[in-house]
N, C-alpha and C positions, 0 to 999 in steps of 0.2 A: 504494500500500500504506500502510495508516493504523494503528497501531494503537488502542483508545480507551478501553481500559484504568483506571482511575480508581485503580488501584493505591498506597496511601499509605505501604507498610512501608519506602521508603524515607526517610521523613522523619527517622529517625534518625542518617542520614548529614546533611543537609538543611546545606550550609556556610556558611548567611547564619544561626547560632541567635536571632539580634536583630531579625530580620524572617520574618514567614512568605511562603511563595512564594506567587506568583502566580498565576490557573490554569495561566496560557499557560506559563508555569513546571514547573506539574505534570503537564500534558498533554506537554510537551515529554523532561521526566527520563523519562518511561511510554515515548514514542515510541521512544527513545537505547536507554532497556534491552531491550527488546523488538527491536530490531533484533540488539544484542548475542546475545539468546536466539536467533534466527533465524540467528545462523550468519554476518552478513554480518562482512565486513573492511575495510569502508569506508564512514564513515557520516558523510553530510555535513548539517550546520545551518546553513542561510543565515537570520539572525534579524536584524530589521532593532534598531536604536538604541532602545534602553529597556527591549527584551526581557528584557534576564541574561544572555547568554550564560554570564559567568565565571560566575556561580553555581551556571549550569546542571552546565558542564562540572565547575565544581570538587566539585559534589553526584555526579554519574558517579565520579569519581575515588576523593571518599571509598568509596563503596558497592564498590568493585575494589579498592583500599589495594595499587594494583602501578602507576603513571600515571607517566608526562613529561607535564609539561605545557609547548608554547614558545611563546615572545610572539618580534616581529619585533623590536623594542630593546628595552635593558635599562628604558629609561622606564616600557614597559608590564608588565616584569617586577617595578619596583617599585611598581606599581598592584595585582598581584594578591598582593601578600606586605603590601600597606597591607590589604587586604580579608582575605586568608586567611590569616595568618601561623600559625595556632595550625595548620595540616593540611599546609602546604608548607616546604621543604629547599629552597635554593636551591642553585646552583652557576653560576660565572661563569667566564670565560674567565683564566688563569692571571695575566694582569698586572693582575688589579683587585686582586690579593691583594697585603702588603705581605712580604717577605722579609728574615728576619733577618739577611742575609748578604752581600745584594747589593742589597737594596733594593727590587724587584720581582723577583716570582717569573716574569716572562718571562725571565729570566736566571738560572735557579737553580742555581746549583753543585753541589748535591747530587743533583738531577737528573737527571746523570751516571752517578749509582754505581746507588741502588734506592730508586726512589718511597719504597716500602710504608714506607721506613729513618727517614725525616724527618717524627720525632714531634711536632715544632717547627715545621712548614711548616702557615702558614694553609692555603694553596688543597689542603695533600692532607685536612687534620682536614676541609676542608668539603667534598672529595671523597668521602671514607669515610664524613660524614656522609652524605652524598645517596644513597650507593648502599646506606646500612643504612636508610631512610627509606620510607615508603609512596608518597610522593609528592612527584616531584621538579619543581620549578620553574625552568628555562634560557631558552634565547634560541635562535634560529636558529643564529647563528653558533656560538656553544660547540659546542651539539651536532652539528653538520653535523663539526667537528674529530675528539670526542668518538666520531663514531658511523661517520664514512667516510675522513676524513683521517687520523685515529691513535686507531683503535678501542678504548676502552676500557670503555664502558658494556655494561651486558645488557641482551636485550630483557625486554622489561615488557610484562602486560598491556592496557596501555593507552598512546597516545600520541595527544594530544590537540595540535593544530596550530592555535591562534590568526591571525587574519590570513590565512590561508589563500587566498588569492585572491591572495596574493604568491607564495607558493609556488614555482612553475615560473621567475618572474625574481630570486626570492635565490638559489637554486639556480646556477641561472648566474651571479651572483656571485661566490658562492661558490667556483665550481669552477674561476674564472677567476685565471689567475699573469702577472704586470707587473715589468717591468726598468724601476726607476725610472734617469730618465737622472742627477738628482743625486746620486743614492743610488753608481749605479755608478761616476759619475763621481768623485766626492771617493773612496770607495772604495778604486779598481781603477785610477784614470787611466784610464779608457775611456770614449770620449764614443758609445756606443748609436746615435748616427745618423749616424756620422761618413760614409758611404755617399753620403748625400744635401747632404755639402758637395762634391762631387763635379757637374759641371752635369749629366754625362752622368745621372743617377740620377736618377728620380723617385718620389714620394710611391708610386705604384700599384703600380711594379717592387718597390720594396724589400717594401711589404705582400704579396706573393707570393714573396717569396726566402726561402723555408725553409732554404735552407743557408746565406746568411749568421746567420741568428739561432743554426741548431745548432751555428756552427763558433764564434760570439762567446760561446755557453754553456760550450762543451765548454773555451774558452779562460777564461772566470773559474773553471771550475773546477779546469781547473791550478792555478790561481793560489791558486786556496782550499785545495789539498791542502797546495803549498809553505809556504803562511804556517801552514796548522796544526803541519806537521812542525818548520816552524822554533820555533814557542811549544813543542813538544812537546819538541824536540832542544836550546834554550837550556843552555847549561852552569847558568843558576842557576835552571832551572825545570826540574830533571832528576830532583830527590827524588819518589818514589814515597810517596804518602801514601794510605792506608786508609779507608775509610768511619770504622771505629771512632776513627782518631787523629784524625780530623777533627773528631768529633763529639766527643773530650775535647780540644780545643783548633787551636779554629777559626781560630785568628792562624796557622797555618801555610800559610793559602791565600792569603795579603793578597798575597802579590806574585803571586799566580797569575793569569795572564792567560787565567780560562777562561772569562769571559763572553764575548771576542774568539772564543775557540774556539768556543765554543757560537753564535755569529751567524753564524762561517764556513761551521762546520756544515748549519746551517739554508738559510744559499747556498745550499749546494752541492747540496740536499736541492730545494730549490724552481729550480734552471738544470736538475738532472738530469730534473726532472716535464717543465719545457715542454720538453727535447729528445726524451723518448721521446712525448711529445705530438703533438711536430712531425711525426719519424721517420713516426708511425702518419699521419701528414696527418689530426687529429680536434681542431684547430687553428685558430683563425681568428687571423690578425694583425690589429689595431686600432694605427693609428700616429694619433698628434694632425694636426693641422692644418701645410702644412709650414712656412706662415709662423713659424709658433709655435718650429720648433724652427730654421731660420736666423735667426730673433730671437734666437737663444741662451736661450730660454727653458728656467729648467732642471729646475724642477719639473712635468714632465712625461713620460707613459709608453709605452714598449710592452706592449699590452696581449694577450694569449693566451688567447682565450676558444673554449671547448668546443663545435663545432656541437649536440651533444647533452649534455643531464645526466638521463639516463635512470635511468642505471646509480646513477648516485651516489644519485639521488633514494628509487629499490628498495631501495640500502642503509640511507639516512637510514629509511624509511616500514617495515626490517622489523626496527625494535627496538620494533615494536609490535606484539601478536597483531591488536586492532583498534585503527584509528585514525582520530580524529572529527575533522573539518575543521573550526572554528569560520569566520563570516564573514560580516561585513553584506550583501557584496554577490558575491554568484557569476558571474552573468551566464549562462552556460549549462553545468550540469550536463554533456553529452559533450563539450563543449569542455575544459572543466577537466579529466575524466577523459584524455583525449585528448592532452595536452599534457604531465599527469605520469604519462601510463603507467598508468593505475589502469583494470581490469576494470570497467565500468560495473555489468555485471552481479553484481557483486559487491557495488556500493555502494548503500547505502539513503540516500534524500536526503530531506531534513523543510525545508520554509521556512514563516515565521513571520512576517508585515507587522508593521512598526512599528507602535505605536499612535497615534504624534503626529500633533494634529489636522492637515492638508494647510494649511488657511489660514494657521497661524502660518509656515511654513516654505516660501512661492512662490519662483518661480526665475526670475524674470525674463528672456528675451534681449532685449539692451539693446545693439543689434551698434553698433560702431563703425566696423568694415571687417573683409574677413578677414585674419585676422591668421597664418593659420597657411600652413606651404606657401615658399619662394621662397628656402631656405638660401643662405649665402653671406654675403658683404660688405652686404650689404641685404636682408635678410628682409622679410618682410610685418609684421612686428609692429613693428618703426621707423617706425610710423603718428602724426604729431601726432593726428589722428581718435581715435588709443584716450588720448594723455592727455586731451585737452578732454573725454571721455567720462568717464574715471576722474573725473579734477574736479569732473565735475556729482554723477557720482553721491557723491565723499565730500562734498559741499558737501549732499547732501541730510541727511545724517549726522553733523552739525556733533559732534555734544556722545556720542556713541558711538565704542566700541571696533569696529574691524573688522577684516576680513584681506585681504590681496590674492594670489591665488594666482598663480604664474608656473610657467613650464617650465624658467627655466634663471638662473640667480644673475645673469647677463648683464641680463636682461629688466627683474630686480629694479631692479639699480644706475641702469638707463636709464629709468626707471620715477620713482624718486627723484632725479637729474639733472633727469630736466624737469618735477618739482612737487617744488621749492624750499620753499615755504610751510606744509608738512604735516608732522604730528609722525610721520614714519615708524620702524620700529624692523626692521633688516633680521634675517633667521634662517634661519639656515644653518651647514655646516661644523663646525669639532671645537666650536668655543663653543655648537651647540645648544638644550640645557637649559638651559645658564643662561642663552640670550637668554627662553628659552620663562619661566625662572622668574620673570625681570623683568617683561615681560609677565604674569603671571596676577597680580604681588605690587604692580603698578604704581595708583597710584590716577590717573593722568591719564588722557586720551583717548589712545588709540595707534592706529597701525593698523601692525598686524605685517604683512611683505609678505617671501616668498621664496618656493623651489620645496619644502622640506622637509618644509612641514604639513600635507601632503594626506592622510595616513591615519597614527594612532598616536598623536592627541593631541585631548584633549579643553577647550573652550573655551564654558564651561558660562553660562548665564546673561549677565551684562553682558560677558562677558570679549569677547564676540562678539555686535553686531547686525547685521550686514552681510558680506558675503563677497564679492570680484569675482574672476572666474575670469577674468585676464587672456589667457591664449592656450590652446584647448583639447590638454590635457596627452598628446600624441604621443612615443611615446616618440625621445628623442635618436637619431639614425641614426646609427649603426655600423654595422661589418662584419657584426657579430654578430644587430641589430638585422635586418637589412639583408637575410640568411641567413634571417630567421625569418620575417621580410617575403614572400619568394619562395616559401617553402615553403608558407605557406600566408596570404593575406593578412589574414582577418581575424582571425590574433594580432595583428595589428598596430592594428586597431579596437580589438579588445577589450581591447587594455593602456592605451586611452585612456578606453575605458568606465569602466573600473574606477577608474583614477584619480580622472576626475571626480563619479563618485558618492560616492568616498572623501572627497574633499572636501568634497561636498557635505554629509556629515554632523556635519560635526568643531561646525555651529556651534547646534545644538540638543540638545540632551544629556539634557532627560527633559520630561515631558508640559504643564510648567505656562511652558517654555521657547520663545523665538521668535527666529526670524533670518530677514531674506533675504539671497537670493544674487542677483547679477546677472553674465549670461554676454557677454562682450560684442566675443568673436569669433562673425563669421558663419558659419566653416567649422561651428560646433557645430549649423546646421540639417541639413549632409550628413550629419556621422555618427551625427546623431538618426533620422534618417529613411531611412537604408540599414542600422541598425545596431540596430533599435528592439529586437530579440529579447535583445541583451543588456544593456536597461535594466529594470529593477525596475519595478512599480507604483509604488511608495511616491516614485520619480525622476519616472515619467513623469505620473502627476498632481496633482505641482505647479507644471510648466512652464507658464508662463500663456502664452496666445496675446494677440494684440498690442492689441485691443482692449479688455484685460485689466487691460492695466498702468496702474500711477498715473503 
């Protein structure tokens, strides 16, 4: 179904006014609205790199003036508020906000009594803004809190979904609740695995003992009513104070111990979810590695992840009458429907090929061994084979930026361990961005190397001439994983498809732009060649064959 429309009265909406679109631009707004007319509820844009997407979508947006629109990080939220700011609201998750009182609004005191009350609170003025706004600007995570976890948004005409081919795995993220053992332990004085200091107990028993974990929740949360009653019942924190007397003189809370309250709270609030979790068996335990935790290792978790996020997903997808899926790379339309529950027959799908020439942007495989496969204490990727390979290839590269893609921060560290000689720049973890902004603001040769940058960041021009996809990106095996594996096997391809084409984009970014890539595990012939249907055109001819390459 096409529609071919040449339709222009929306150019008055048109959110780039500093450039005129594109055809493929104008064919595409024609396509989106027309579907909208026809009634569908779900209308997906697979448009490769250079297209517009954001343009696209944030031109839809304007012409509706009722939109969410969410990016997968706040990175890419403040990419579309650098482009759109004059048509977009934003709104962020409550601790980005600064708080008159306590210092961050994840602790707010006032909180307590009535939102609407705290005239003075950054995050509710930019809440009130958003929701008197035409068109709201978030993130996955806000909204997923926002919209299933502690509802408070309405729906809107439009909800337009960035990234969208993550979709079904932040979900599960998302949906997922962890008993960190440091957390509980400095806490609670309870050490979460104490079970398995026991010889008789092992790793696989405990990750099936639902009633050890219900009776360890049901036990912090004694613990957490006690300590609230005790701050509650202190003889010198026993004055009853007023929204209004608080608000003419706020020194009367200085000794109050209600952020403590308010974390207890939220304890008790997140043990009470995984027990009724549990109770339902809709539950997967995820326990680390067991060396990790007889290591006394303590920054490490019990992990409570959802066999299904269906439910939550229907809830997230129905504060939108319709909702457009943006995304470079889909791989297969009824799988994606398939996997977030969405009526096929309901959704109208538009793809759009890149237009960048195929020769600037070849992919070399350039195997060194397979690298994927053989977990444990000696994986396959602990290959000398793949450094002597990395070496040739960044020695072809002398005086260029590149990147080196991994699966796991592990791969990263062992990566740079045995090439000593290289200006490596690692990225990952809470420092992020600002490794990412050293990197783009850096004037030397670098080669940035972690598992983080595979999709959400762009590396335009010199920032990137080369890419090596060190082990093809499988998603980590859990329980969880592991679950989704069985039930049907190729999610478990296709979450590797997606990645690596994700990556494969980050390093040509508009038409007069060039990178290669080199792939240089061999398992990537199997799941090219069992798995072709969910690779793109625009992926699969640039693969050179071997007679191909320089």
């Amino acid at each position: 179904m096409e529609n071919n429309d040449s339709n222009l009265d929306w150019m008055v909406y048109w959110s780039l006014p500093k450039y005129n679109p594109r055809n493929s631009q104008i064919r595409l707004i024609n396509e989106i609205n027309f579907a909208i007319k026809k009634g569908f509820k779900y209308i997906i844009l697979e448009a490769g790199t250079g297209i517009g997407k954001s343009a696209v979508a944030t031109t839809i947006a304007n012409m509706y003036e009722d939109s969410y629109i969410l990016t997968m990080t706040k990175q890419l939220q403040e990419q579309y508020l650098d482009d759109f700011s004059d048509m977009l609201v934003e709104i962020k998750g409550r601790g980005n906000y600064k708080c008159n009182y306590t210092g961050s609004c994840d602790f707010c005191i006032k909180a307590e009594y009535n939102l609407r009350r705290c005239s003075d609170c950054e995050y509710n003025l930019a809440l009130n803004k958003a929701k008197q706004s035409k068109n709201v600007l978030t993130n996955y995570d806000y909204f997923y809190y926002a919209s299933v976890a502690s509802p408070i948004l309405d729906p809107r005409e439009l909800l337009i979904l960035d990234e969208a081919h993550n979709l079904e795995r932040k979900m599960l993220m998302l949906s997922s609740s962890e008993l960190n053992r440091e957390y509980i332990s400095t806490k609670f004085g309870i050490d979460i695995f104490e079970p398995l200091m026991v010889a008789t107990n092992s790793i696989n028993k405990l990750k099936k003992d639902s009633d050890y974990w219900i009776r360890l929740c049901d036990d912090l949360i004694k613990e957490c009513n006690k300590r609230i009653k005790k701050i509650e019942g202190d003889a010198n924190k026993s004055v009853q104070v007023t929204l209004d007397e608080f608000e003419s003189d706020p020194s009367k809370y200085s000794n109050f111990d209600y952020v403590e309250k308010q974390n207890l709270e939220q304890d008790m609030k997140s043990f009470a979810a995984i027990t009724l979790g549990l109770q339902a068996n809709e539950l997967i335990i995820d326990l680390p590695e067991k060396e990790a935790i007889l290591n006394n290792q303590m920054d490490i978790s019990a992990e409570f992840k959802p066999f299904s996020v269906v439910d939550d997903t229907q809830k997230l997808l129905d504060l939108g009458n319709v909702c457009i899926f943006l995304t470079g790379t889909l791989g297969s339309k009824d799988k994606f429907c398939e996997w977030n529950n969405i009526n096929p027959d309901e959704t109208y799908y538009i793809y759009e090929k890149s237009p960048f020439d195929v020769n600037k942007r070849p992919i070399y495989p350039d195997f060194a061994a397979r690298l994927s496969g053989n977990h444990g204490k000696n994986p396959n990727w602990k290959n000398k084979r793949a450094i002597i390979k990395i070496k040739e290839i960044l020695d072809k590269h002398p005086n260029e930026n590149g990147v080196i893609h991994t699966s796991s921060n592990e791969q990263a560290f062992w990566i740079m361990d045995n090439l000593k000689g290289y200006d490596f720049l690692f990225v990952g973890g809470e420092n992020r961005n600002q490794v990412l902004r050293q990197f783009s603001e850096s004037k030397d040769n670098i080669v940035l190397i972690g598992a983080s940058v595979k999709d959400g960041v762009d590396f335009k021009g010199d920032l990137c001439r080369f890419q090596i996809m060190f082990k093809i990106p499988y998603p980590q095996l859990n329980e969880q994983v592991n679950y989704r594996k069985e039930q049907d096997p190729k999610w478990y391809y296709y979450q590797a498809v997606m990645a690596l084409m994700q990556a494969y984009g980050r390093g040509i970014r508009d038409k007069d732009d060039w990178c290669v890539m080199y792939i240089i595990d061999s398992s990537f012939m199997e799941l090219f060649d069992y798995n072709r249907g969910f690779f793109n055109d625009y992926f699969i001819e640039a693969v050179q064959k071997k007679k191909e390459r320089r």
